[in-house]
C-alpha positions in Angstrom: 5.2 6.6 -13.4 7.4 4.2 -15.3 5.7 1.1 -15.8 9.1 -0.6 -17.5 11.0 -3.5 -15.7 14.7 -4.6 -17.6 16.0 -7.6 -17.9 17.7 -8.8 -15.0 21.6 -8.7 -15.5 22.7 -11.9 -14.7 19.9 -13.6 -16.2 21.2 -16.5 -18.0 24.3 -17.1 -15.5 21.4 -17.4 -13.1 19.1 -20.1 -14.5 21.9 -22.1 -16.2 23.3 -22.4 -12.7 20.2 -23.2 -11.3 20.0 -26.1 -14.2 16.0 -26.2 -14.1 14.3 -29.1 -14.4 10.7 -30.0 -16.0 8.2 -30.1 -13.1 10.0 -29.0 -10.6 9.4 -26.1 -8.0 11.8 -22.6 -7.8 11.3 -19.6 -5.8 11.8 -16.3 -7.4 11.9 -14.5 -3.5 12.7 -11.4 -5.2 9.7 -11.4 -8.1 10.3 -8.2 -9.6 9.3 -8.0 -12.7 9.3 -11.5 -13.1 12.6 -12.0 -15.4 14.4 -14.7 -13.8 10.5 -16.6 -13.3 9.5 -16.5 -16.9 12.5 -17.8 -17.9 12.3 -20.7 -15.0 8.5 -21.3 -16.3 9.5 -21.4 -20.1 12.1 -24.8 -19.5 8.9 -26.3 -18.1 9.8 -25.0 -13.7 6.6 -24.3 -11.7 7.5 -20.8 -9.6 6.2 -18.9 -6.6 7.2 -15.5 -7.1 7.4 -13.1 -3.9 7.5 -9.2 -3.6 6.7 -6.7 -1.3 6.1 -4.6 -4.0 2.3 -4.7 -4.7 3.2 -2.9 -7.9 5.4 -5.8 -9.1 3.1 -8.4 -8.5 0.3 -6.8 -10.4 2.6 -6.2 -13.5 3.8 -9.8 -13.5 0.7 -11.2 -12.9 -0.5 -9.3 -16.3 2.3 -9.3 -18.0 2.8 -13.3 -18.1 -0.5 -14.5 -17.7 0.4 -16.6 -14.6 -2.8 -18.0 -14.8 -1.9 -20.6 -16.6 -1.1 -22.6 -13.4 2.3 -22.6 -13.6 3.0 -19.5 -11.4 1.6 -18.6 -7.8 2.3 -15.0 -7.2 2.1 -13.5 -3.1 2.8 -10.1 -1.8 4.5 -10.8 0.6 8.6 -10.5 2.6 10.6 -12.9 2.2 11.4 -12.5 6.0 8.2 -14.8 5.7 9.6 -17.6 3.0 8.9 -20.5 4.7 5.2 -19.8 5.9 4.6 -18.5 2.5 6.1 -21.1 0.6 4.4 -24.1 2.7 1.2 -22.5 2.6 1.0 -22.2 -1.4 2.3 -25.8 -2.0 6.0 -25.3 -2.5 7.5 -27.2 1.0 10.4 -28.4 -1.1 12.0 -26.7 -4.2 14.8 -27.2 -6.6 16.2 -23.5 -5.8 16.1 -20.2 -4.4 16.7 -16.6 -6.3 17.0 -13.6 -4.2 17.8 -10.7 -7.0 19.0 -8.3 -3.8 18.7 -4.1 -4.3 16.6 -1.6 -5.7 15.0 -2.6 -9.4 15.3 -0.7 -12.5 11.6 -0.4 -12.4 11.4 1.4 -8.7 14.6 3.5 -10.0 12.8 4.9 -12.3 9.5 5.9 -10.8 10.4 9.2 -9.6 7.8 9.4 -6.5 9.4 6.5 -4.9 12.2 8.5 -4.0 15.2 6.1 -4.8 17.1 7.9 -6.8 19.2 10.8 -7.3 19.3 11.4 -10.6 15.6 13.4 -10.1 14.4 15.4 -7.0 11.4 13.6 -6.0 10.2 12.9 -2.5 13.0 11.4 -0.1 10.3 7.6 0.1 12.6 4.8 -1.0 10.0 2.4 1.2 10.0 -0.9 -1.6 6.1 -1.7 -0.8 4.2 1.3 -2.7 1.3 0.6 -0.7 3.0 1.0 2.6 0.9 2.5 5.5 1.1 6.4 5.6 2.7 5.7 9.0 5.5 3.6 7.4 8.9 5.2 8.2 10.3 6.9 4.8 13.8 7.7 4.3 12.8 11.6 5.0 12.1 10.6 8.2 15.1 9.0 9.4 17.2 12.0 7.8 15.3 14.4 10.0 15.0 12.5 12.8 18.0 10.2 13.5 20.7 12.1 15.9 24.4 13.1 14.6 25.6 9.8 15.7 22.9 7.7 14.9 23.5 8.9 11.1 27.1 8.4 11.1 26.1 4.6 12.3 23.6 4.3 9.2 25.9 5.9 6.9 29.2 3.5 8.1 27.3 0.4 8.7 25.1 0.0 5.8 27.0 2.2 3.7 30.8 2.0 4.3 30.8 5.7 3.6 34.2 7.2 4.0 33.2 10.8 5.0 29.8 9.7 7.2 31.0 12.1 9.7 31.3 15.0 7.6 28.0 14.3 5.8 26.2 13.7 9.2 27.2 17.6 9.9 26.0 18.7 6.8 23.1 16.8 6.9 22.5 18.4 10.3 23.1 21.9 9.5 20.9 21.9 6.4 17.9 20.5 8.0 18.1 22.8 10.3 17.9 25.4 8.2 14.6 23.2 6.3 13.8 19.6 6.2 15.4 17.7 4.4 12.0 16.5 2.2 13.5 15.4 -1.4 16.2 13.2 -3.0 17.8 16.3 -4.5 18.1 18.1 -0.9 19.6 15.0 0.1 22.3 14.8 -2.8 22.9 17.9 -2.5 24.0 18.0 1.0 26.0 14.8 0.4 27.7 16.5 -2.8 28.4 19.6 -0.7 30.9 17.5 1.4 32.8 16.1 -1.4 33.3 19.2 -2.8 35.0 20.5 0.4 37.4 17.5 0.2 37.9 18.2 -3.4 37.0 14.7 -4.1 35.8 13.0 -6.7 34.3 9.2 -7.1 34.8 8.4 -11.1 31.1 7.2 -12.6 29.7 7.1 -9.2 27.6 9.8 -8.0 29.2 10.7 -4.0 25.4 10.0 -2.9 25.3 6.4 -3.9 26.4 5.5 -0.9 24.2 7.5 1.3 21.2 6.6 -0.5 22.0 2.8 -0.6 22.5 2.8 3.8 18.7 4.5 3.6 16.9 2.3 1.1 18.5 -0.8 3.6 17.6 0.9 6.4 13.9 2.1 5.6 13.1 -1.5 4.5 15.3 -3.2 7.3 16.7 -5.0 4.3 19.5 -6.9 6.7 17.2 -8.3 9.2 14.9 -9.5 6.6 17.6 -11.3 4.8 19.7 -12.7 8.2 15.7 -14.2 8.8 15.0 -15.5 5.1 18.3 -17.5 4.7 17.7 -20.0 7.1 14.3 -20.7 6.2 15.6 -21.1 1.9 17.6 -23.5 3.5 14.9 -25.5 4.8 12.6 -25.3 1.8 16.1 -26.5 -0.8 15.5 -30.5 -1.4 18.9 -32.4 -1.5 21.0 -30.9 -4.2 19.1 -27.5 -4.1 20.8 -24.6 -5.1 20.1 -20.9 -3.5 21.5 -18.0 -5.6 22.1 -14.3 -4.3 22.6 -11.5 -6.5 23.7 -8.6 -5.4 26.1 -5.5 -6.2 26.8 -4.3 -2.5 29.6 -5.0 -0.7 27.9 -4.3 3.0 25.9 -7.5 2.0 28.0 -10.4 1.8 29.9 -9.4 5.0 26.6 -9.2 7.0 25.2 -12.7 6.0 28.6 -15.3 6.0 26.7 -17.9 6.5 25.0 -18.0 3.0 26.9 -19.7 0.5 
């Protein structure tokens, strides 16, 4: 299991547009491994830092001593900001980071299932304490119908050949479950190959995978219910900030600015 979590990307365009100030409160609603908090505690900010991920709250919490009362770490959605902010102190806060996606750190462990570049067991569920009865990626790929796949794959996705992958998806399952990421890619890569096309430096199951991880996690609900509520917590002159490298994102929550 990798234990390593990068530096976020846009770390510095983040928290010099965020202009912290000494003593005041920021929510890191996307904790992670705690880059863009550390950063926010070292100019003197006070965080709460969210996850779902029980793994990253238990590396942050060693990694940066967050004793030292400047931090308040919860496991926890961000579907649930506002309860979880009022009930650890922070009712009103200087600004909002949601770091949107799949981290470097969940990439990487293998058994999570997020990526392609390994077969490893088709998860991609972003708590890694989930309840065995939690519905995993593998699940939807076997389960969903022809249509209900081409949906996923078009919707969250924007996946130019969802049809064709549907079929292939089909046929190959029935054949054996679908059970792994490298099944999965393979199935996907199968259909661009047909087509003779190619996608540059993108692998043709990016997509794909990216429609699942959104869908297993119900990662547009959760956001259309968190934006409202970071609204409500920002004090006059508040800034939110949204990364994210999707596309499907931006046009499914408008109303964020």
């Amino acid at each position: 299991m990798s234990s390593i979590y990068h530096t976020p990307v846009l770390l510095q365009s983040v928290i010099g547009y965020l202009n912290i100030k000494k003593g005041e409160k920021y929510i890191d609603a996307t904790l992670g491994g705690g880059g863009h908090g550390i950063e926010i505690v070292r100019k003197g900010g006070k965080v709460l830092g969210i996850d779902v991920d029980e793994e990253s709250v238990g590396y942050v919490g060693r990694k940066w001593k967050v004793e030292t009362g400047s931090w308040k770490l919860v496991r926890g959605n961000f579907k649930d900001l506002g309860e979880i902010a009022r009930s650890n102190g922070f009712k009103k806060v200087s600004g909002i980071i949601f770091d949107l996606g799949v981290s470097s750190h969940q990439l990487e462990t293998e058994e999570r299932g997020f990526s392609f570049q390994k077969d490893a067991p088709l998860d991609m569920r972003m708590n890694s304490s989930a309840d065995e009865q939690a519905v995993t990626a593998a699940d939807l790929i076997n389960g969903l119908t022809r249509k209900e796949l081409y949906e996923l794959f078009t919707k969250l996705g924007e996946e130019q050949f969802a049809g064709p992958i549907s079929d292939s998806i089909i046929g190959a399952r029935q054949i054996k479950p679908i059970a792994t990421t490298g099944q999965l890619a393979k199935a996907v890569g199968d259909v661009y190959k047909k087509y003779h096309m190619k996608r540059g430096k993108i692998n043709p199951a990016t997509k794909v995978f990216q429609a699942l991880r959104m869908a297993v996690n119900d990662e547009l609900n959760n956001l259309r219910q968190a934006l409202p509520q970071a609204l409500d917590l920002l004090l006059p002159g508040g800034l939110p900030w949204r990364i994210e490298l999707l596309k499907i994102l931006p046009k499914n929550s408008r109303h964020w600015s």
